[in-house]
C-alpha positions as a Markdown table, in Angstrom:
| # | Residue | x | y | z |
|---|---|---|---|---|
| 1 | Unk | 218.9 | 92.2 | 126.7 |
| 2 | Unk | 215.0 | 92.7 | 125.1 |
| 3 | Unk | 212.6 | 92.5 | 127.7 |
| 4 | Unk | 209.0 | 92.9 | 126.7 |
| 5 | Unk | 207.6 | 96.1 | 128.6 |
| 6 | Unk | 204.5 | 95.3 | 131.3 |
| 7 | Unk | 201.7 | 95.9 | 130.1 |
| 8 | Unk | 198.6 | 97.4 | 132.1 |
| 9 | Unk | 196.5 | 94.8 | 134.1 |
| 10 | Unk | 193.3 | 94.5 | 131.4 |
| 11 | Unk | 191.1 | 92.0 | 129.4 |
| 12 | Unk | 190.5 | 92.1 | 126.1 |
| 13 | Unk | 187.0 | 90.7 | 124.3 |
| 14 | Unk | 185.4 | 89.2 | 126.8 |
| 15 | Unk | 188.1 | 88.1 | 129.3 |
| 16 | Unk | 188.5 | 84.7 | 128.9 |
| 17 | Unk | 192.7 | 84.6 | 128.4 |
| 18 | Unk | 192.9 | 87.3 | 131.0 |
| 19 | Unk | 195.6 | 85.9 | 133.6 |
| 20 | Unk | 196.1 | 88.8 | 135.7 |
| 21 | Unk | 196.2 | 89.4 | 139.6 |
| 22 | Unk | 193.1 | 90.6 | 139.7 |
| 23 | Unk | 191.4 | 88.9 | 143.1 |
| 24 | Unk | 188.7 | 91.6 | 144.1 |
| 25 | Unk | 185.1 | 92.1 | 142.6 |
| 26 | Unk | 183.7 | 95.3 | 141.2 |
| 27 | Unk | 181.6 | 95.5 | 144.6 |
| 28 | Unk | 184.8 | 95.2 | 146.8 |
| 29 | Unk | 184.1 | 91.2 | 147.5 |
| 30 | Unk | 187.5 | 88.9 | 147.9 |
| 31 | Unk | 187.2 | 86.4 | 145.3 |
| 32 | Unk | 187.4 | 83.0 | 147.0 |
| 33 | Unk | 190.2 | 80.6 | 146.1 |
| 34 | Unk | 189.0 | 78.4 | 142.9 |
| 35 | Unk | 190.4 | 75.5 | 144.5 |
| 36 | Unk | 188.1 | 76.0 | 147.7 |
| 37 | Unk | 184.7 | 75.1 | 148.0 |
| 38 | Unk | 184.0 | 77.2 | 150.8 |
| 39 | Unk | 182.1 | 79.1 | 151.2 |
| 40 | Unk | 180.6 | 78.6 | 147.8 |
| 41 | Unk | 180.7 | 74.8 | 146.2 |
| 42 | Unk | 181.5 | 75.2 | 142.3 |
| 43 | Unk | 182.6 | 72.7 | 139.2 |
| 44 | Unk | 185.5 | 75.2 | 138.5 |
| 45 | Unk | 188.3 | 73.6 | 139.8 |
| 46 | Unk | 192.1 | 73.7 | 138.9 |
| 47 | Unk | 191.6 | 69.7 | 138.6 |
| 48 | Unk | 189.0 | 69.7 | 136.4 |
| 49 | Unk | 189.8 | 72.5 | 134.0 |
| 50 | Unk | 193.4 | 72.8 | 134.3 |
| 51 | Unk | 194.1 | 75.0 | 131.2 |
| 52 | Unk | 192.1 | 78.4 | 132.3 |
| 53 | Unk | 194.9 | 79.3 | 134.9 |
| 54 | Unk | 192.5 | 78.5 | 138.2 |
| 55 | Unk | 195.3 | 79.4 | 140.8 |
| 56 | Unk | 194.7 | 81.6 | 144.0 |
| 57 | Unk | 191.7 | 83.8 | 144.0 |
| 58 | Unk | 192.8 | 85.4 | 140.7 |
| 59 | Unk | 189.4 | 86.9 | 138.5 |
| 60 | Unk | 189.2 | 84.5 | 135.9 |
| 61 | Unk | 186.6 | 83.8 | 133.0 |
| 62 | Unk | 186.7 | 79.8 | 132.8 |
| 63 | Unk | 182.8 | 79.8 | 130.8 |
| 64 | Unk | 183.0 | 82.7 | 128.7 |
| 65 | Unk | 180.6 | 85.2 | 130.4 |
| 66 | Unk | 181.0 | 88.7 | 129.8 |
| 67 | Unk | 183.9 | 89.7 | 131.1 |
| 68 | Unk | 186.5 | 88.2 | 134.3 |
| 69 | Unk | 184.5 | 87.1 | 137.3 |
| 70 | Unk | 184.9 | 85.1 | 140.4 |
| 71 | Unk | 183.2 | 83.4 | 143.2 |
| 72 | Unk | 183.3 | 85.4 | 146.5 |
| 73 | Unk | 184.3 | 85.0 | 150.4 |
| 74 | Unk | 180.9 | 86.9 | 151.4 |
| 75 | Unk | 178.0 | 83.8 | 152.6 |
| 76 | Unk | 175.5 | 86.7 | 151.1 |
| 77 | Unk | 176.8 | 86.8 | 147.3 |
| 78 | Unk | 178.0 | 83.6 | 145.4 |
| 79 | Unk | 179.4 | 85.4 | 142.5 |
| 80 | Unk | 180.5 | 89.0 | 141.1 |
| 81 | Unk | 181.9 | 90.2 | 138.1 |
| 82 | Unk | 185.8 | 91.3 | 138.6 |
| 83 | Unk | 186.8 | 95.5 | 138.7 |
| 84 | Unk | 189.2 | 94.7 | 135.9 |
| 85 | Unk | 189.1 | 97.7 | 132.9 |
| 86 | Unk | 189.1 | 96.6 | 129.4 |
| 87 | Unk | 192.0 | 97.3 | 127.1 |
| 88 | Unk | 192.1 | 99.8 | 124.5 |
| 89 | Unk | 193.6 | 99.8 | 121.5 |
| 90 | Unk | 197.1 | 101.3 | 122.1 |
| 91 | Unk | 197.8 | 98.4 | 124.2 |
| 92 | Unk | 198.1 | 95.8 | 121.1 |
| 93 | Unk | 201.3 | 97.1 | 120.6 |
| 94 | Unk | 204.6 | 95.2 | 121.6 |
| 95 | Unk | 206.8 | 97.6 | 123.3 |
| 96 | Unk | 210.2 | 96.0 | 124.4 |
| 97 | Unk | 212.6 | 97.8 | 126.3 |
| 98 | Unk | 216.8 | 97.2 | 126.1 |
| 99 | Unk | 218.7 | 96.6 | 129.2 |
């Protein structure tokens, strides 16, 4: 069996097909759930933009900023870009391992 080999958890460009796990900001905030409007009230819902991959809490780039971001838990900060590292080159490569 080919199974493609994991690749680090990274964004290229600008982020904005990054679906990783990513759910905490570069200042240690907890992203707050995309489908939640609490505490923060938002127009980037699963619902409405179903195609950018909204689920959980997950650091997502749904408006093409500058890299993944999300919408905290904190009543203090709305927003904060993601602590997600950008990949480098090497990583274009397909490396597939056999089972």
């Amino acid at each position: 069996i080919l199974v493609p080999a994991p690749l680090n958890d990274c964004f290229y460009c600008n982020g904005e097909d990054y679906r990783g796990h990513h759910s905490t900001t570069e200042n240690g905030y907890i992203c707050q759930r995309w489908d939640s409007q609490s505490p923060h009230s938002h127009k980037f819902t699963p619902t409405i933009y179903p195609n950018h991959s909204l689920e959980e809490n997950y650091c997502r780039n749904p408006e093409g900023n500058l890299r993944p971001w999300c919408y905290t838990t904190s009543w203090f900060k709305k927003w904060d870009y993601c602590s997600i590292p950008r990949c480098s080159k090497i990583e274009h490569l397909n490396v597939f391992y056999f089972i």
